[in-house]
Structures are given as structure tokens and as C-alpha cells.
N, C-alpha and C positions, 0 to 999 in steps of 0.2 A: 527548553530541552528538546530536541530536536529528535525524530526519530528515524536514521535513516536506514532503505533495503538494501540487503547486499545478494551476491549471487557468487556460489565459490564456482570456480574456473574448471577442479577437479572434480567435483563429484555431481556438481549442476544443482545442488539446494538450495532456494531462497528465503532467506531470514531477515529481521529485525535488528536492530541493534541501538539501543536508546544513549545517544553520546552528551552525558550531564554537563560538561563545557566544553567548547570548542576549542577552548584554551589546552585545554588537556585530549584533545581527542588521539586516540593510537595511530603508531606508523602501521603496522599490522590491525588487519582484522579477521581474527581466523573462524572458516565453519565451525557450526556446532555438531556437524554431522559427522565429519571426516577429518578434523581441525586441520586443515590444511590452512594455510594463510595464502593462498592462493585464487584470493576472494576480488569483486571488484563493485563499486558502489552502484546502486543504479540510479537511475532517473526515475521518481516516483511522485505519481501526484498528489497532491497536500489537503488534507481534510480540509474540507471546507464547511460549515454549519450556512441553513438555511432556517430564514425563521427566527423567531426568541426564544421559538419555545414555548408561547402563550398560547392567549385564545386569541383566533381567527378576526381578522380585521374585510373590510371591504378590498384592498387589497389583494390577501390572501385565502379569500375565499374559493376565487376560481381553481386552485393548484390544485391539482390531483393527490388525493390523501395516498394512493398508490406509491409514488416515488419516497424513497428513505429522505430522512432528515438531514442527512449527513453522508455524503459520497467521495469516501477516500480510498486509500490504499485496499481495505477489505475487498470493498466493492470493484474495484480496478481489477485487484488479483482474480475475481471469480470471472469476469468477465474475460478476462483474458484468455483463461481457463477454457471457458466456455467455447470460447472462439476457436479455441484449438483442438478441443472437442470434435465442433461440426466441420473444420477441414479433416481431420483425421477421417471422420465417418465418412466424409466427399471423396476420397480418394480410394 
């Protein structure tokens, strides 16, 4: 089950939208903000897990306990955020 972002067109809110089969997924996907169906999917990057999850091998000792586990969509969106942040402050 597949999770993909959308971003509506009118009011510029990015959401979620969890589509249970693809068989059945909508012609329309409207905001939750402003329900406008005036939405367009985006390109998002796919969680990825690192690890099993256990205990450390030779391996996986060297890696920094700093970096997250798992760096998907969450971590995309802040960063992104961020970024736009420190151009906004540059200008």
C-alpha cells in the first residue's frame, strides 16, 4: 500500500494520501485544506530502512549512531524546509 505526496495547485498544501490498491486509486485527489481537486502528485523519496534493527556487527560498528534509522519522506520534507529557511534568511 503505497503512500503517495500530493501538493494542491490552489492553496499550495502538501499532504499524504495512502492509496489501499492501485487498481482502485481516484481520478480526483482533492486537498484536505481547501478541497480543491486541483492537486498534483509529487515525486517523493521512498523510505528506506538501514540496518535490522539488531545488535551491531563488525560491519556496522563504524556508522555513526548520530544518522536516523530510516530516512524518508519525514526527513526529506524537513530538510527541504530547512533549506528554504536559510535561503529566505540569505536574501
Amino acid at each position: 500500500m503505497p503512500i503517495y505526496e500530493y501538493e494542491c495547485i490552489t492553496c499550495g498544501e502538501r499532504f499524504d494520501k495512502l492509496i489501499r490498491s492501485l487498481s482502485r486509486m481516484p481520478a480526483e485527489i482533492d486537498c484536505p485544506a481547501c478541497r480543491s481537486i486541483e492537486t498534483r502528485r509529487l515525486i517523493s523519496a521512498p523510505a528506506i530502512r538501514t540496518g535490522d534493527g539488531g545488535g551491531e556487527s563488525e560491519a556496522t560498528a563504524d556508522v555513526s549512531s548520530a544518522k536516523p534509522a530510516v530516512f524518508g519522506r519525514k526527513e526529506l520534507n524537513e530538510a527541504l524546509a530547512k533549506k528554504k529557511e536559510l535561503r529566505e534568511s540569505s536574501s
